[in-house]
ROMI-443051 format. One record per residue (C-alpha): residue number from 0; z, y, x. Coordinates in steps of 0.02 Angstrom, whole numbers, always signed. Layout:
N
(atom NUM, (Z, Y, X)),
...
! end
This chain:
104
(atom 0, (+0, +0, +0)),
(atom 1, (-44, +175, +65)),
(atom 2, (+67, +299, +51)),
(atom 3, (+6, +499, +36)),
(atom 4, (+100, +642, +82)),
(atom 5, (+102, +785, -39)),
(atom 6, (+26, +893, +101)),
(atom 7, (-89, +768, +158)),
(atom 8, (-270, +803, +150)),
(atom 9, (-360, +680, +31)),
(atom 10, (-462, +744, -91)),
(atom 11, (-639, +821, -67)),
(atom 12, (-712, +978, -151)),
(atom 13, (-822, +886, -259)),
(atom 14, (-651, +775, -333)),
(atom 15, (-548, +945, -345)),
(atom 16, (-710, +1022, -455)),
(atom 17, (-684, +867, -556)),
(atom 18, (-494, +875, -577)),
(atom 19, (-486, +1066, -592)),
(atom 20, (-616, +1101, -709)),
(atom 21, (-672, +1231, -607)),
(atom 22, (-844, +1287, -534)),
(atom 23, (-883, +1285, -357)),
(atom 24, (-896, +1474, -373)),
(atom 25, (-725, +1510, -421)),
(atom 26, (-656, +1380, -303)),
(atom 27, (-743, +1458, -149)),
(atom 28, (-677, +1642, -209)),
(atom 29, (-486, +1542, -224)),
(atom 30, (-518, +1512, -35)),
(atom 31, (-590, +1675, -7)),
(atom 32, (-421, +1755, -61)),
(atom 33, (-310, +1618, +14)),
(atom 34, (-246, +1551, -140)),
(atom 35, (-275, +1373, -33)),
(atom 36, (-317, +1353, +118)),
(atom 37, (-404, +1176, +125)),
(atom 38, (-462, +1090, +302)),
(atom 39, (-651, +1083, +373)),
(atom 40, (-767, +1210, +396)),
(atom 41, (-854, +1209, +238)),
(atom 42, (-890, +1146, +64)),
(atom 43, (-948, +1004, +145)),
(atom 44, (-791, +940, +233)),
(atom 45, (-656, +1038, +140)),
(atom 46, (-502, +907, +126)),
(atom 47, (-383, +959, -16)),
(atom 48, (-193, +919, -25)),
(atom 49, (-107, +865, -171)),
(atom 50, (-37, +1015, -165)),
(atom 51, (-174, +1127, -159)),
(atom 52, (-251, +1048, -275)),
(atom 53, (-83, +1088, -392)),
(atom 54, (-105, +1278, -335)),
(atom 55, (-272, +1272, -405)),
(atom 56, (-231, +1213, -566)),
(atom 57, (-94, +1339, -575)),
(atom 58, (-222, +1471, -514)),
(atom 59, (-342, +1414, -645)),
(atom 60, (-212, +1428, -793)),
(atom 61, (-167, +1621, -734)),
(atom 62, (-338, +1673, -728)),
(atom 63, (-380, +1574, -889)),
(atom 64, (-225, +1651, -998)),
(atom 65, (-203, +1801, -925)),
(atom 66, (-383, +1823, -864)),
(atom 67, (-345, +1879, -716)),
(atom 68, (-439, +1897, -576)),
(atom 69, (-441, +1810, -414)),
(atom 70, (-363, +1949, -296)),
(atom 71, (-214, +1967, -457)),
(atom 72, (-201, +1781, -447)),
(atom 73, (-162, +1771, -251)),
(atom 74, (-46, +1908, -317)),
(atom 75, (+55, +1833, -439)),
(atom 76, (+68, +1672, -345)),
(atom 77, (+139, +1759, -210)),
(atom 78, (+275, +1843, -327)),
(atom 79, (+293, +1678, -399)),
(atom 80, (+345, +1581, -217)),
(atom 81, (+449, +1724, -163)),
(atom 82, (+538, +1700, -333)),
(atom 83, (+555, +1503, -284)),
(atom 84, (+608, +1540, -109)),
(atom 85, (+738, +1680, -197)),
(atom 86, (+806, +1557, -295)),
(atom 87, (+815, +1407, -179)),
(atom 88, (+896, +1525, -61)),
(atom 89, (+1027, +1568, -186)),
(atom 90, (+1057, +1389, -236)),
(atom 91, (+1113, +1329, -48)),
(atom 92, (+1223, +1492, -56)),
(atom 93, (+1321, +1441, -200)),
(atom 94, (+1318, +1254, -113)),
(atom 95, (+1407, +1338, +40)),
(atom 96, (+1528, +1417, -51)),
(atom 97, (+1581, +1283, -187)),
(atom 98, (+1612, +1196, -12)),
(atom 99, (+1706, +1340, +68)),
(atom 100, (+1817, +1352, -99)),
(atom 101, (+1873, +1160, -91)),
(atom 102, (+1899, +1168, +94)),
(atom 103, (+2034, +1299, +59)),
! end
């Protein structure tokens, strides 16, 4: 049995199209803005994660609902991982000090 990574590249562009629902236009400008950043030099040989391919989708559905456009989509999903970091952050705070309060 094979095991993937989530960051390991597997999927081509074509596949990615296919599980997207997008066009290879809008694709290429979601590179373009560095919404994902997928490995090889072109359409050709671009290697998508799971995870990119997951930043797509979520790419897709802001630009779909809120019809955005590609540079407000890089954008928001920026403002949307510094929110994740933010919280994450604020999580291993509360962590340290639920462990400096029974240490007292």
């Amino acid at each position: 049995m094979n095991i993937v990574a989530w960051d390991d590249p597997v999927l081509g562009t074509h596949e990615v199209l296919a599980c997207t629902d997008l066009d290879s236009d809008t694709l290429t400008m979601f590179i373009r803005e560095e919404i994902v950043q997928p490995h090889g030099s072109g359409p050709s040989d671009w290697a998508f994660s799971l995870a990119m391919v997951m930043r797509v989708k979520q790419a897709r559905r802001l630009q779909r609902d809120l019809e955005l456009g590609a540079h407000a989509v890089a954008f928001a999903l920026q403002l949307m991982d510094e929110i994740g970091n933010l919280r994450s952050q604020v999580r291993r705070l509360e962590l340290l000090a639920l462990r400096d309060v029974s240490d007292v």
